[in-house]
N, C-alpha and C positions, 0 to 999 in steps of 0.2 A: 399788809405792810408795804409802805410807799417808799419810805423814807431811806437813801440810800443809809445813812449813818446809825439808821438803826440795823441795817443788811451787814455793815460793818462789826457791828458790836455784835449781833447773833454768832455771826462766822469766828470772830475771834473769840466768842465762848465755845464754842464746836472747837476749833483748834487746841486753847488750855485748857480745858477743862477735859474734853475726851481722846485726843489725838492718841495716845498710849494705846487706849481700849480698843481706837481705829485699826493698829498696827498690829492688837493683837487678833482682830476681827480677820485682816487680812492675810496672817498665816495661819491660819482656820482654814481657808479658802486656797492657799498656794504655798508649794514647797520652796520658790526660789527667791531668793531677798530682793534680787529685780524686780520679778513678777508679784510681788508682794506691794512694793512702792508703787509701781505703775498701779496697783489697784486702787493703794491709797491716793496716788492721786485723782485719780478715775471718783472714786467717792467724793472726796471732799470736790471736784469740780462741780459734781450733781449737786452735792447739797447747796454750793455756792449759787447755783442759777434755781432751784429750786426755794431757797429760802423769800422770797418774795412771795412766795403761796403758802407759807406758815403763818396760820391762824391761831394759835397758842390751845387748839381747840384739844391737846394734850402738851404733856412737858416739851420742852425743846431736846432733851435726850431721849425719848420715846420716839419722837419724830425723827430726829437721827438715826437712830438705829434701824428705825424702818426704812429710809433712804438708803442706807450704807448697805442693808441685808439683801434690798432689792438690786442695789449694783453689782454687790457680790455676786449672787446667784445667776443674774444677765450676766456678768464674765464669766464665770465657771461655763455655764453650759455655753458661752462661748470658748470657751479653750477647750472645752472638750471635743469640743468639734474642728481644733485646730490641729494638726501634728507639731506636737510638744515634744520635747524630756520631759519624762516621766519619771524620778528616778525616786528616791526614797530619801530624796532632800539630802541638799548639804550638809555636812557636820556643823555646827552652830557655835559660836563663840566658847571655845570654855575657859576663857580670861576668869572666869567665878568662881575658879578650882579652891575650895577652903582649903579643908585637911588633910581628906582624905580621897586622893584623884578618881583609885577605881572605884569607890562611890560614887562620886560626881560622876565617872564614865557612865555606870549603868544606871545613875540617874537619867544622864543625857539619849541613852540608849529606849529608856524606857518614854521619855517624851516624844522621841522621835515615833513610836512605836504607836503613842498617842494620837500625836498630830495623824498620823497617817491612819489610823482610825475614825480619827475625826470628821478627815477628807472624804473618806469613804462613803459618810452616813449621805443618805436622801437629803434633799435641801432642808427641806424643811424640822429635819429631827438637827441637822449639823447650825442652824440656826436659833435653836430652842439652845443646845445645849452652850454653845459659845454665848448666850446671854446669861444663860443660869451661872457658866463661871466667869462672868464679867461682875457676879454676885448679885446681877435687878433682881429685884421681886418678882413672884410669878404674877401677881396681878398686872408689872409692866410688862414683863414677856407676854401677856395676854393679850394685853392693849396692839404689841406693835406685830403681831402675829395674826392676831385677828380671831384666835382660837380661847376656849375657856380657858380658866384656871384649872378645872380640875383636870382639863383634856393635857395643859400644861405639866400637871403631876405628876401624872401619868405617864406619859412621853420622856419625863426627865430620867423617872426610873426607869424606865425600858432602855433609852439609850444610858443610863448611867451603867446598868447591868451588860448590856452587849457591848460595851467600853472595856468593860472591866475583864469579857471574857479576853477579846482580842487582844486588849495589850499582856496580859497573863499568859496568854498562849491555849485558853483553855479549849 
């Protein structure tokens, strides 16, 4: 790809079409809304200088996610190695309160409990899993993993199951 205008239109499909899934990639990866944003933009910079080596040789959201998975995981193991807060995340918006609050509370209680499970996992299983519920197909989690389908299967239920103990308490 040469063409700057066609560098334009790619990135502003990366922006409408997946910036949501970006944001929510990103607190996958970090507890704090700061640290969150910085990531996203850390991401979308790479994919911006990187889309000029996009060969269409898979989809353009396949290619993304493998950009944005490898950013993630180069910050993670860089903050990990930085002296952070560490804390068990801010309380998060509950402007969504319906009907009934302390539902919603230990709804809110029980995601946090999540994310922070989530955070936990190895790169590579917290990467499988944050694309399985971004709803891809396991054949594209394949694709942008580099791993099979069925090793993808596999892996979802394992972390689907060790998900399920932690945030349960079991």
């Amino acid at each position: 790809m040469n063409d700057a205008s066609q560098q334009h239109a790619l990135f502003a499909e990366v922006i409408n079409t997946w910036q949501p899934a970006l944001k929510r990639l990103c607190a996958g990866y970090e507890f704090d809304p700061d640290r969150q944003r910085d990531l996203l933009q850390e991401i979308l910079l790479v994919v911006w200088r990187a889309l000029p080596s996009f060969r269409g040789k898979s989809s353009l959201r396949t290619w993304m996610y493998r950009v944005a998975h490898n950013v993630a995981a180069t910050h993670s193991s860089r903050s990990a190695r930085e002296p952070a807060l560490k804390g068990a995340g801010r309380p998060e918006d509950l402007s969504t309160v319906e009907h009934n609050p302390e539902v919603d509370v230990d709804r809110h209680r029980t995601l946090v409990r999540l994310r922070t499970a989530i955070r936990q996992l190895g790169s590579l299983d917290r990467q499988i899993i944050l694309l399985f519920l971004e709803e891809l197909p396991q054949q594209e989690i394949a694709e942008i993993t580099g791993l099979s389908r069925d090793n993808i299967s596999t892996r979802v239920h394992r972390v689907k199951s060790t998900l399920a103990q932690q945030v349960s308490g079991v």
